[in-house]
SEVO-20142 format. One record per residue (C-alpha): residue number from 1; residue in one letter; y, z, x. Coordinates in steps of 0.02 Angstrom, whole numbers. Layout:
residues N
  nr rest     yy     zz     xx
 NUM    a      Y      Z      X
...
This chain:
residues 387
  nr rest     yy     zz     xx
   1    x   3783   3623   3743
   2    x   3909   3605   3877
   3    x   4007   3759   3879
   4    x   4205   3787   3948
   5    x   4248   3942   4037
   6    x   4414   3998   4008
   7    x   4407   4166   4050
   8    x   4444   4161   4247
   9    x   4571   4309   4224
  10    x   4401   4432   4184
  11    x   4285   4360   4317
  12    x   4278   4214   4422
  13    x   4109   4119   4447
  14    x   4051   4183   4661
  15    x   4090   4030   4765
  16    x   3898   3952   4839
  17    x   3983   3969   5010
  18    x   4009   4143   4978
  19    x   3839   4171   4914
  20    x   3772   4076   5077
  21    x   3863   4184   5167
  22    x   3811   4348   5095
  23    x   3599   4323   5107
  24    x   3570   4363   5254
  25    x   3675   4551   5233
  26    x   3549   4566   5091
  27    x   3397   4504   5175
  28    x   3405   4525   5347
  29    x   3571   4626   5424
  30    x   3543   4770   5319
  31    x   3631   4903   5421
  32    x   3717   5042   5407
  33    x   3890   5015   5472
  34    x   3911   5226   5523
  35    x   3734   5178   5615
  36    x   3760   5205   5792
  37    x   3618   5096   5860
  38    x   3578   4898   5832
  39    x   3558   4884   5657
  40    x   3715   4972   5609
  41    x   3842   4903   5755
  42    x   3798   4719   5701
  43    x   3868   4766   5532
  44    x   4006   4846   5610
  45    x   4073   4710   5678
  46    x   4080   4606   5512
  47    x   4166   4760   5435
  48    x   4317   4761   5546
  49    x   4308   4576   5551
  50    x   4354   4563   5360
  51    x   4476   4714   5380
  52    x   4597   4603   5509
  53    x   4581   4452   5391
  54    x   4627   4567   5261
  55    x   4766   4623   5352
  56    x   4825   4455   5432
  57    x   4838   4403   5220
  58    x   4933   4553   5185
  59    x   5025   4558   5326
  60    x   4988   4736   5362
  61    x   4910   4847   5493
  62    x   4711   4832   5504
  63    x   4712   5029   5499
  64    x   4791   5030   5304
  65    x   4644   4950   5237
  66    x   4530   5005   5137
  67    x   4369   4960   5061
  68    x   4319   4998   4875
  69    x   4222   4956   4737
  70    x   4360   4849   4668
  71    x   4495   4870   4563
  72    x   4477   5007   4438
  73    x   4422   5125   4582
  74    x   4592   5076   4684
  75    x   4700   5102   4534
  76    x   4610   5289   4490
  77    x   4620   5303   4701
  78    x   4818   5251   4686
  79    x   4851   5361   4538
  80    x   4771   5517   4552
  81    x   4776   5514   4748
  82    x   4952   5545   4767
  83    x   4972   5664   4596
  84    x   4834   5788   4695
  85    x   4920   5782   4852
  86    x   5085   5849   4761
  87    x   5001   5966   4624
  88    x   5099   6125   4628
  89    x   5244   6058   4745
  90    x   5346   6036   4588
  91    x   5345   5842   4591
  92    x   5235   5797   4440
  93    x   5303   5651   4369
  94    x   5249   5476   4356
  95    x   5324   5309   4289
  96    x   5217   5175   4215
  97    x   5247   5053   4082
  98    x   5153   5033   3904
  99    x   5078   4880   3940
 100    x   4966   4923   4088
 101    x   4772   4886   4117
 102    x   4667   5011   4080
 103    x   4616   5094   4217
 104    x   4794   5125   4271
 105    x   4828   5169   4084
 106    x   4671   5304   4053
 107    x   4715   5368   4241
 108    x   4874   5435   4192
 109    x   4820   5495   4045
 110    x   4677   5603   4102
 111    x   4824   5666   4238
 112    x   4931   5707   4065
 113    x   4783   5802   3973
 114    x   4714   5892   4126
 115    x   4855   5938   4245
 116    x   4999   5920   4143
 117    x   5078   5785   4230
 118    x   5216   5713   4155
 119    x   5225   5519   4111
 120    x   5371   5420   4072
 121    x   5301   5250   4002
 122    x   5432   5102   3995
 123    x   5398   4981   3866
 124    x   5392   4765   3903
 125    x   5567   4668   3834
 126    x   5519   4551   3704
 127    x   5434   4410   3849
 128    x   5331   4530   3928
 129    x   5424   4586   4078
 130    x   5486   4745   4131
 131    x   5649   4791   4174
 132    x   5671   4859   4347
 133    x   5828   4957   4297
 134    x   5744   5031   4147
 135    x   5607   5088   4302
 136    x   5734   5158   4417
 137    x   5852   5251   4266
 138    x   5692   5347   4224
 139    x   5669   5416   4391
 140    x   5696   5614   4420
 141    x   5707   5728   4567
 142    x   5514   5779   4481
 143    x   5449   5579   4519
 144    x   5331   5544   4656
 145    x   5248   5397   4599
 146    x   5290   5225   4514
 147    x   5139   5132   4472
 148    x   5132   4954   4382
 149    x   5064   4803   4396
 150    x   5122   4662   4481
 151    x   5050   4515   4349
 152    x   4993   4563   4176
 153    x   4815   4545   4157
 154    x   4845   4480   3991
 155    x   5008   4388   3994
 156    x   5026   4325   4178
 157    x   5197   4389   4163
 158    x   5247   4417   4342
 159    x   5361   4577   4372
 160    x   5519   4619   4496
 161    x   5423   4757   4591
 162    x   5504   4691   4753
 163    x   5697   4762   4660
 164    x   5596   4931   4590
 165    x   5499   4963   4787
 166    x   5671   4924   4912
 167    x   5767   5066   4781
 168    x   5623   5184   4780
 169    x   5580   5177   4970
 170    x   5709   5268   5024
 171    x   5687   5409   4874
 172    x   5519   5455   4959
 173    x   5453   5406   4801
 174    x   5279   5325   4814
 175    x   5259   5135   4739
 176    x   5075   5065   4671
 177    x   5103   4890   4633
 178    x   4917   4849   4544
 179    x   4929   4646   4612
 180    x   4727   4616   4553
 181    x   4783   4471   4440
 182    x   4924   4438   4563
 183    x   4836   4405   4727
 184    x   4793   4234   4764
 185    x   4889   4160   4589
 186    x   5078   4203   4648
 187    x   5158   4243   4834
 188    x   5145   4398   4872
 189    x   5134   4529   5061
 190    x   5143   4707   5088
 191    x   5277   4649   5221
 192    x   5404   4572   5108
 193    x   5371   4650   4939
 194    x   5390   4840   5031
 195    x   5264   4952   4919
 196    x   5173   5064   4976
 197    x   4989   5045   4894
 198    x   4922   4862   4838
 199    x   4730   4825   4759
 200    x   4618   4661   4781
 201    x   4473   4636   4688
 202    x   4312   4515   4767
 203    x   4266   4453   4596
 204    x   4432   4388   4544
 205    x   4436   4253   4681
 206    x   4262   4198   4676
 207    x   4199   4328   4788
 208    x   4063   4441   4715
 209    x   4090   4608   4610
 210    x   4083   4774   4650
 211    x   4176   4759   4817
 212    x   4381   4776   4831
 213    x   4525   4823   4944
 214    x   4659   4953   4938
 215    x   4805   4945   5048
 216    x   4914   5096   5095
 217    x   5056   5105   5206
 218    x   5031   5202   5339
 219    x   5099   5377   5304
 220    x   5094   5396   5128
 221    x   5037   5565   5048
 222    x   4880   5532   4963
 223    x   4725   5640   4943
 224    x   4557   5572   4948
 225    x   4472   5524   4772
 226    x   4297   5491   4838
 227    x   4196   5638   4960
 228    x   4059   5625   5064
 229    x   4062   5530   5199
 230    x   4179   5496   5332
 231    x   4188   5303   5292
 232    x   4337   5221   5285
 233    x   4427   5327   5413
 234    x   4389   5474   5316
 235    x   4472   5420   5175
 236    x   4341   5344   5055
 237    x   4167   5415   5080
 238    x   4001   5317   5029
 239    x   3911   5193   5145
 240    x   3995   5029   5155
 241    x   3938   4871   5029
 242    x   3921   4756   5187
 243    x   3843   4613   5085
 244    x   4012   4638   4964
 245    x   4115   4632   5127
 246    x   4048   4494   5190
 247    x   4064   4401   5015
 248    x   4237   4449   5002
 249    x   4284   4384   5186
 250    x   4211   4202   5148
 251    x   4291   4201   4989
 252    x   4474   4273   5061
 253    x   4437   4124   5197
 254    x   4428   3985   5070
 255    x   4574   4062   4971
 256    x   4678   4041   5105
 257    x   4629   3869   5146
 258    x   4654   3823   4966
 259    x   4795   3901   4896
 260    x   4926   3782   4881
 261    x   4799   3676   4814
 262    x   4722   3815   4692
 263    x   4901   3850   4623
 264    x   4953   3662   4612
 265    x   4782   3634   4518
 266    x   4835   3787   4384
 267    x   5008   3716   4367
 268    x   4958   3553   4303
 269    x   4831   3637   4184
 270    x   4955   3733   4098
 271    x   5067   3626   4101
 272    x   4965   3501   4021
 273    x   4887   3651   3876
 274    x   5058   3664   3816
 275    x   5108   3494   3813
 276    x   4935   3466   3696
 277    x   4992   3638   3593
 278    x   5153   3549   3555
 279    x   5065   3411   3493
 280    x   4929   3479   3391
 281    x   5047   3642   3332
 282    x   5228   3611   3329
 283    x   5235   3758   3227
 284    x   5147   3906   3207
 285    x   5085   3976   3367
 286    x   5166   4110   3457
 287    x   5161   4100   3664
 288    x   5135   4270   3705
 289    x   5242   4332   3872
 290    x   5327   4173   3896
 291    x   5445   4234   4035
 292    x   5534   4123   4164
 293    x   5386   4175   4284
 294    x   5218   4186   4243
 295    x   5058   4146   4317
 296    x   4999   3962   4300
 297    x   4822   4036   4274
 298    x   4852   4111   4127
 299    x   4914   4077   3928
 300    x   4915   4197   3785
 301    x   4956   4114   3637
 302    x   4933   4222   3421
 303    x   4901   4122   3292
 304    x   5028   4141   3146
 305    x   4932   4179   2990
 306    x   5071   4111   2888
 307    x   5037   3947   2952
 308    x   4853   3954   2977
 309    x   4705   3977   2895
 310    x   4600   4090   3028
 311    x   4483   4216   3036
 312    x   4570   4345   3165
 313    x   4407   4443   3174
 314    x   4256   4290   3217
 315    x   4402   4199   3306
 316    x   4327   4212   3484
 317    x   4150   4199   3419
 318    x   4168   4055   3326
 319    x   4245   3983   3485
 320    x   4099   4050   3599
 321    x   3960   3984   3444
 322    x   4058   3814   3482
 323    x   4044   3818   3681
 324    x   4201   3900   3736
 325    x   4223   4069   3833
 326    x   4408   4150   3812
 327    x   4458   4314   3775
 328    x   4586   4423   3685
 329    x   4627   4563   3776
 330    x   4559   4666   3620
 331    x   4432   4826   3645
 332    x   4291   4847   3504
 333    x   4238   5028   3450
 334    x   4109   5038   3369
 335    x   4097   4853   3310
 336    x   4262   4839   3220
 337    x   4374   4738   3324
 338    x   4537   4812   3376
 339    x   4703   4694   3434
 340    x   4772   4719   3611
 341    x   4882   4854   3620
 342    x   4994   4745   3734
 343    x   5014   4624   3599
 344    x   5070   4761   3475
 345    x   5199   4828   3609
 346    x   5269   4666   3607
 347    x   5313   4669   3415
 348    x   5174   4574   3358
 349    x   5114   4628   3178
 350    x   4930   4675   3193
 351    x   4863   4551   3123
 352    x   4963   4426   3217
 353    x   4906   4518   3372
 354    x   4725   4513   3318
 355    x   4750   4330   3284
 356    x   4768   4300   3477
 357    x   4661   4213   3629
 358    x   4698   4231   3791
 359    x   4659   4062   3895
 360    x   4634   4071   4110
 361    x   4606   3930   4208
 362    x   4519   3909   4359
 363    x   4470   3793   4511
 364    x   4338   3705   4426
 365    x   4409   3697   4234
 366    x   4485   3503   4198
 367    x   4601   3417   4067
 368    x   4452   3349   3990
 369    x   4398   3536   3961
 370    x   4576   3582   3863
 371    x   4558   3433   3762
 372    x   4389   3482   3694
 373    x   4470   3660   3674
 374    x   4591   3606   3564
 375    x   4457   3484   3464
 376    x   4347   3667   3435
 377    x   4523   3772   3391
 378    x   4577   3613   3265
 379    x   4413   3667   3185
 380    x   4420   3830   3179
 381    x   4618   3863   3162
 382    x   4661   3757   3005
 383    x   4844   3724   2919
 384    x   4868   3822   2762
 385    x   4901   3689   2638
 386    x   5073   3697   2558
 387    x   5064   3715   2374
């Protein structure tokens, strides 16, 4: 069977240049970068190497970069970072919004149960997007950190966090734009959208897992999360994933050759999913986060059961039994599944919100591939007949 992958937004296939490029840190340049002899200084060198092409894409200093694991450790690292640094100062109180990924969302909420931190969640308008205003009214003299993210992981809805960080800056109030989804799908540079703490994560631009970046401007309060070590300029302590590092420079290196490209390619593809959507379902389906800006990567569309004959709960597995990989945005515990709980702050009735599939495109995914998606959904998703 020739199977469609649709679910770029989760994981991106690793690039064979990048894997080319990463062998021999497996194989052969094994080092330890905190090494002081051979082995360790050739490594090194490829580690501060990627760090000033990091910096040179994020227009930042070299010396505000930091390597991770990827993104959920930057978001805990973002979170709880700052909310130790001020524990007991009297400034305990964060803003987020409802509709954040989980690792920002269980962050705060572990900050809630354990230190009593106080959270102020704002919740999406009725396309996805957050207010700024609603952002900034919220904010106390008790605030010291905003944290959101830049582009919904499940809608592509692409927030104002440029409005929310130039009327926080000067509040000393600290700004964590989480721009995973965003980086490399939409425009975006420490220098000209002014926050102070931004995430990248290898595996979501065909780089390999298990390796990201964390920027923060230079002089913001933040304690370390991770001890050991003095890695990272004593900020982040473990050895270094070298082989990780080196994946993610290749990778950042073909990004920026083909990004215009990349984003011209995801344009078209959307643009042509919702032309066939029209066609096949004038009626019926529900674009989820359908904002006036939204990543071209990515298309959430429910299935109204009025109109459809559909089984919410096999949706995705009859889809995957049929050769095509999306995804919901849904959790399952303990085998029942569960309907995103973005969806429901939207409005959407559960079931509606059950009913839903989340489609991302990638470099590789073609038109021929959404016309044999909707050929498997016309199968699966079937017209109640009208009595």
């Amino acid at each position: 069977m020739e199977r469609i992958y649709f679910d770029n937004a989760a994981t991106t296939p690793v690039a064979p240049e990048v894997v080319e490029a990463m062998l021999p840190y497996i194989q052969y340049q094994f080092g330890n970068a905190s090494s002081v002899h051979h082995f360790g200084k050739g490594v090194k060198v490829i580690l501060e190497d990627t760090r000033d092409l990091v910096a040179d894409f994020l227009k930042c200093k070299p010396k505000e970069v930091f390597f991770t694991s990827g993104g959920t450790e930057s978001d805990n690292f973002a979170i709880k970072g700052p909310t130790f640094h001020f524990l007991n100062s009297g400034k305990n109180h964060i803003i987020t919004t409802s509709i954040e990924h989980s690792a920002l969302n269980e962050s705060v909420k572990y900050l809630n149960e354990r230190f009593g931190t106080e959270i102020t969640y704002i919740k999406p308008e009725r396309d996805g997007s957050i207010d700024p205003q609603k952002i900034l009214a919220a904010v106390t003299p008790k605030t010291h950190l905003i944290s959101m993210m830049h582009a919904n992981n499940e809608l592509g809805v692409v927030n104002d966090i440029k409005t929310i960080a130039d009327n926080t800056d000067r509040n000393e109030i600290i700004f964590h734009a989480d721009t995973v989804q965003s980086i490399g799908k939409t425009a975006f540079n420490t220098k000209d959208f002014n926050v102070n703490i931004a995430c990248m994560s290898g595996h979501k631009i065909y780089g390999p897992k298990g390796i990201g970046v964390m920027y923060i401007k230079d002089g913001t309060p933040i304690d370390k999360l991770i001890h050991g070590g003095k890695q990272e300029r004593n900020m982040r302590g473990g050895t270094e994933n070298i082989a990780g590092v080196v994946g993610l420079k290749r990778a950042l290196e073909i990004l920026i050759d083909r990004m215009d490209e990349d984003l011209r390619h995801y344009k078209q593809l959307k643009g042509y999913f919702k032309a066939k959507l029209q066609e096949y379902y004038p009626e019926g389906i529900i674009i989820n986060g359908d904002s006036a800006h939204t990543l071209d990567n990515i298309i959430n569309i429910s299935f109204d059961q009025n109109y459809f004959d559909v089984d919410s709960e096999t949706l995705l597995i009859n889809l995957d039994l049929k050769g095509t990989a999306c995804s919901s945005g849904s959790a399952c515990t303990s085998g029942s599944p569960q309907p995103s709980r973005i969806l429901m702050e939207l409005g959407l009735d559960y079931q509606t919100a059950l009913c839903s599939v989340r489609v991302s495109f990638g470099r590789d995914n073609t038109t021929e591939e959404v016309d044999k998606f909707f050929d498997i959904v016309r199968g699966i998703a079937k017209k109640r007949s009208i009595n």
